[in-house]
VMD Tcl script that draws the C-alpha trace (Angstrom):
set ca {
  {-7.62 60.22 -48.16}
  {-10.84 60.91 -45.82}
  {-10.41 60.28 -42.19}
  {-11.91 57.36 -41.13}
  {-14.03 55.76 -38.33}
  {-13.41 51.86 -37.56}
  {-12.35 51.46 -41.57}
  {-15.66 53.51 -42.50}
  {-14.50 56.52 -44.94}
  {-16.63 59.86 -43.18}
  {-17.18 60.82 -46.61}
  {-20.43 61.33 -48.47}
  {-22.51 62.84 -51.62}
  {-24.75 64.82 -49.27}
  {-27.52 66.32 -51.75}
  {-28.09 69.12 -54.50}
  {-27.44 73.06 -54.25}
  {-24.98 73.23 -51.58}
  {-26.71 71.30 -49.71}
  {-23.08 69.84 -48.47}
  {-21.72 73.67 -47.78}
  {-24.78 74.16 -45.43}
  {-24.26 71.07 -43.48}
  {-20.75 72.52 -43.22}
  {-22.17 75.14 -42.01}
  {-24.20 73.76 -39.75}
  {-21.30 71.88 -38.10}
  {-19.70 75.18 -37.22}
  {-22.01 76.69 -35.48}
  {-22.31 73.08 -33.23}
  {-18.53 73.77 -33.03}
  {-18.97 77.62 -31.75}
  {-21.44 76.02 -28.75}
  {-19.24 73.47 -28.20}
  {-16.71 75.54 -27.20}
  {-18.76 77.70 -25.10}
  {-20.09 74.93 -23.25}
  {-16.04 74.34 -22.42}
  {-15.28 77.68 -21.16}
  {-18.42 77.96 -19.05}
  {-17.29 75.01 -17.43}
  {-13.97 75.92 -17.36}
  {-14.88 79.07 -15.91}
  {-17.32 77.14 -12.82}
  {-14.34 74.88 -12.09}
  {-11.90 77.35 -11.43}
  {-14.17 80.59 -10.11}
  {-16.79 78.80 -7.88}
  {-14.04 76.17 -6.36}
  {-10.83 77.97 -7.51}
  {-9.30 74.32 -9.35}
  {-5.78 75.37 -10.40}
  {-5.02 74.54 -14.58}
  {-3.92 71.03 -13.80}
  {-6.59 69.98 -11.60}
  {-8.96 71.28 -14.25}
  {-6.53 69.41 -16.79}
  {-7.07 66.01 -15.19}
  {-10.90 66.78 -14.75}
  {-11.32 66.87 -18.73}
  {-9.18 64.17 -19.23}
  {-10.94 61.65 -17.15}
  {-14.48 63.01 -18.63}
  {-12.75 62.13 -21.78}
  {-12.74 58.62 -20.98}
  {-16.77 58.53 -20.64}
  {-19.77 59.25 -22.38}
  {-18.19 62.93 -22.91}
  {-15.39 61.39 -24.89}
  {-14.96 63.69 -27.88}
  {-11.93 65.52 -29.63}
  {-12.86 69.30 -28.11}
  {-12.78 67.69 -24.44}
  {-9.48 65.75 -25.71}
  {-7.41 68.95 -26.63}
  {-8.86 70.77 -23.68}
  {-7.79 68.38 -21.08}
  {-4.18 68.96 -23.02}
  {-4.39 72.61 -23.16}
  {-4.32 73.48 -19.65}
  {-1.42 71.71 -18.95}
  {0.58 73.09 -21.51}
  {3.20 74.88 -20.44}
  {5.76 77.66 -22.18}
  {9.51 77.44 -21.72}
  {9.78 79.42 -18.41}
  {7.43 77.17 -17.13}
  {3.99 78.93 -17.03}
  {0.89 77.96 -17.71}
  {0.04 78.82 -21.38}
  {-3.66 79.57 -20.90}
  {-3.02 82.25 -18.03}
  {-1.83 84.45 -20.54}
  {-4.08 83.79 -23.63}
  {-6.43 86.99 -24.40}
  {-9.86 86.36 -22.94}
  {-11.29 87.66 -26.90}
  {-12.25 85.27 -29.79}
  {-12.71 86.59 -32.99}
  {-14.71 84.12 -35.74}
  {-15.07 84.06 -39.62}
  {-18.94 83.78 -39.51}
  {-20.03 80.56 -39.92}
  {-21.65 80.45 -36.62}
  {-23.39 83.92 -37.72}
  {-24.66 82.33 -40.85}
  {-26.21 79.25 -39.04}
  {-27.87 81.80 -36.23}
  {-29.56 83.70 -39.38}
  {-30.24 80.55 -41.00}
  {-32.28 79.45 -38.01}
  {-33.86 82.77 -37.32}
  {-34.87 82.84 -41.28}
  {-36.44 79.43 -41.21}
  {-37.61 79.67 -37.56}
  {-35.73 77.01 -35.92}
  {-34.82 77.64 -32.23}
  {-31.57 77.06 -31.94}
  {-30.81 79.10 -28.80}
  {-27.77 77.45 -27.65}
  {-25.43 78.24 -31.09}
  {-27.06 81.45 -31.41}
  {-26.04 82.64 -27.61}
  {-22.37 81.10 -28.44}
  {-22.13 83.43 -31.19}
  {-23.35 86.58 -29.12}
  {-20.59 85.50 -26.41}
  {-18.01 85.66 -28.85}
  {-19.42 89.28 -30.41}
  {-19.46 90.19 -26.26}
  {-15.71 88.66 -25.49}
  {-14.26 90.87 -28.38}
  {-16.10 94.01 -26.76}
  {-12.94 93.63 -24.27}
  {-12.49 97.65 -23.50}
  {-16.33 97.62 -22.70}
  {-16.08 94.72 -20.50}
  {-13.07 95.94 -18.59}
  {-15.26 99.61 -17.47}
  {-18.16 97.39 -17.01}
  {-16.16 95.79 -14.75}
  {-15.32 99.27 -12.66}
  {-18.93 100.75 -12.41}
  {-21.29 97.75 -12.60}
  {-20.73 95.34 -9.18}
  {-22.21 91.53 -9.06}
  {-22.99 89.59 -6.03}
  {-21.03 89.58 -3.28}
  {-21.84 87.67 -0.62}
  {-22.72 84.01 -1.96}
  {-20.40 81.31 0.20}
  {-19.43 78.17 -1.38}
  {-17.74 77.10 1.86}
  {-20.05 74.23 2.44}
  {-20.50 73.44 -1.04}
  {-19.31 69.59 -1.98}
  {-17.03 69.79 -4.39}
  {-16.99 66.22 -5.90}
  {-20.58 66.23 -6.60}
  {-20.28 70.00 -8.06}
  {-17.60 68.58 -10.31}
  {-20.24 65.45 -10.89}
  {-22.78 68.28 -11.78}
  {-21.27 70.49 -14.24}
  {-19.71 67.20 -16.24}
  {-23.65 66.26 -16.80}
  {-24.55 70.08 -17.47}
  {-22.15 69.94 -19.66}
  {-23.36 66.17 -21.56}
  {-26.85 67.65 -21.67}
  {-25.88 71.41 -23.18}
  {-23.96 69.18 -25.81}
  {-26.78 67.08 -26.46}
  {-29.43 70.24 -27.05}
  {-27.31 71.54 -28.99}
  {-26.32 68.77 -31.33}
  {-30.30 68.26 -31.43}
  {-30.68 72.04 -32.49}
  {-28.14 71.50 -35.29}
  {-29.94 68.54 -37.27}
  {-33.01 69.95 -36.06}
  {-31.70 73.13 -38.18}
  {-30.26 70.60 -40.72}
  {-34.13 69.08 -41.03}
  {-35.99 72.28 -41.52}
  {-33.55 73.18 -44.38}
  {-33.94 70.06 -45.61}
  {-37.99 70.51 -46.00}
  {-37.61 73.79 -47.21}
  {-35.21 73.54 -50.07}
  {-36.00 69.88 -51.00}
  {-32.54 68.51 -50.10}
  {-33.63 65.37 -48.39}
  {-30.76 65.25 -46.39}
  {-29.80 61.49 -44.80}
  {-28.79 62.78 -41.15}
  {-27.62 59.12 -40.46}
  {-24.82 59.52 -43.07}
  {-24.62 62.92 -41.72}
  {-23.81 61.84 -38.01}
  {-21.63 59.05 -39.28}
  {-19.37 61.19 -41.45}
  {-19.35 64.18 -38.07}
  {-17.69 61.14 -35.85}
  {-14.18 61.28 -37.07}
  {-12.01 64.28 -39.22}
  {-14.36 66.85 -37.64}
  {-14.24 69.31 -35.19}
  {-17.42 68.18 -33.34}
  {-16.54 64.55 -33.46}
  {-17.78 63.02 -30.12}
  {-18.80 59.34 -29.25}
  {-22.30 60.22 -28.99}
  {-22.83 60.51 -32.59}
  {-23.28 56.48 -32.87}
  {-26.19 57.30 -30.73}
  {-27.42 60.32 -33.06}
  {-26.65 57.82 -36.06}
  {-28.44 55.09 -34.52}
  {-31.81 57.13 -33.72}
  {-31.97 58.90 -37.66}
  {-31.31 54.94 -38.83}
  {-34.39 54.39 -37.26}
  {-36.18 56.99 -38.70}
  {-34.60 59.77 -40.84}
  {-37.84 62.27 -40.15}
  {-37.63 62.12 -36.67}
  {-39.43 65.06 -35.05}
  {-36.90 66.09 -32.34}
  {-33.73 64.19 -31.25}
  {-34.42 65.01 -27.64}
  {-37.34 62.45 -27.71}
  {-35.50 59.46 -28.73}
  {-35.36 56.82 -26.03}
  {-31.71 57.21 -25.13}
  {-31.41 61.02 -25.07}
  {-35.02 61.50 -23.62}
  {-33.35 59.43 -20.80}
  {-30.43 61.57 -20.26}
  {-32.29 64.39 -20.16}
  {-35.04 63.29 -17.26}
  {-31.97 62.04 -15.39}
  {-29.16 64.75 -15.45}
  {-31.71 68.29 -15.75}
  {-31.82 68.96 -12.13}
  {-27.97 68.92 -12.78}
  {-28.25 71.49 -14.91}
  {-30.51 73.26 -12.60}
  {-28.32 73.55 -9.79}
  {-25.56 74.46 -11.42}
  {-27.23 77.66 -13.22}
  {-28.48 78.68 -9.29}
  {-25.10 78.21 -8.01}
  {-23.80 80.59 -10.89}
  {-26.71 82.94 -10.70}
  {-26.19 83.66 -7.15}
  {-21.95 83.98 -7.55}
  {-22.65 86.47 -10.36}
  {-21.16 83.95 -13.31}
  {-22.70 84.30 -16.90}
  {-23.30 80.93 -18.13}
  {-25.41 82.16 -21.55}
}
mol new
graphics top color blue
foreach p $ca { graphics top sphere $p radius 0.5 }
foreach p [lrange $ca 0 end-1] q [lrange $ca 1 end] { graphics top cylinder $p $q radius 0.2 }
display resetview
């Protein structure tokens, strides 16, 4: 009855003491970035080079075909063409606040209380405390101004577009890494000795977070299960020299047009 990946059941016994309930855990908050990663794209796409919802729509569905291929960037591509029965655009009139049931809370206090940086969930989880703060935001919005001035006229659009879809591979990467790095340290701490291979395998289909690059997670903890840092395996140490000055130019573009990208 588990959901499966090329015949392989993503099931497993994953240790003692709810051991299994933290990796749970531990998934959600990778889910809460996730989906901040999303919107701040979302949000350069259509605010730096005003895309309309189905030019954004075909954007995530042809990252989806590519090393980005995972279920979040799946329903996303689908969302923003979705469409209500007068015709308009269902995510123009969805209510910029998202509420949560903790999880992603938990695994930010779990890393503070074991000391693991995991920056990337924690700042997902303060977004979502700020986008419920919705009166506050809208006064903030009448007495506190932004930049003004910053022109985009001569920017190129097709290698912005090329830029934020490898911002976007490497803030999923870091924080996949901070996850099982989280995962690890608990590990140590409570005597678990968690298997992250099994761990990656079971994430890659049934789950939330399920994403191709998980093989290549998989791959690097069959290798070596007490791998220091995921970020200095071969294949993601690679991605990272090659697509950070991506990254870079994408949080100086937003910087100077005043757009939070946390």
């Amino acid at each position: 009855i588990s959901a499966k990946y090329c015949q392989e059941d993503c099931v497993r016994y994953i240790g003692p003491n709810g051991s299994g309930h933290y990796v749970k855990m531990v998934h959600n908050g990778i889910e809460y970035s996730d989906m901040q990663l999303i919107t701040e794209s979302y949000s350069l796409l259509k605010n730096v080079i005003g895309m309309n919802n189905l030019d954004i729509s075909n954007i995530f569905k042809e990252w989806n075909k590519g090393e980005l291929c995972s279920y979040l960037i799946e329903i996303t591509g689908d969302i923003f063409c979705k469409k209500d029965k007068n015709g308009k655009f269902i995510i123009d009139y969805i209510l910029d606040v998202a509420s949560n049931k903790g999880t992603g809370t938990w695994t930010a206090k779990c890393a503070l209380d074991l000391q693991v940086p995991c920056s990337v969930i924690t700042e997902s989880v303060f977004s979502r405390y700020l986008s419920s703060l919705k009166a506050n935001r809208m006064i903030a919005s009448t007495l506190l101004s932004g930049p003004k001035d910053f022109s985009t006229h001569n920017l190129n659009k097709e290698e912005f577009i090329e830029n934020i879809r490898k911002s976007l591979y490497l803030g999923k990467i870091i924080s996949y890494a901070q996850g099982f790095s989280l995962m690890k340290r608990a590990s140590e701490h409570y005597k678990w000795n968690l298997k992250f291979v099994e761990i990656a395998k079971i994430f890659r289909s049934g789950c939330i977070i399920k994403a191709n690059f998980l093989n290549d997670i998989a791959l690097a903890y069959s290798q070596d299960n007490n791998l220091i840092d995921l970020l200095f395996t071969p294949y993601f140490q690679d991605t990272i020299n090659t697509y950070q000055l991506s990254l870079r130019k994408i949080l100086v573009i937003a910087i100077n047009k005043g757009i939070s990208l946390p």
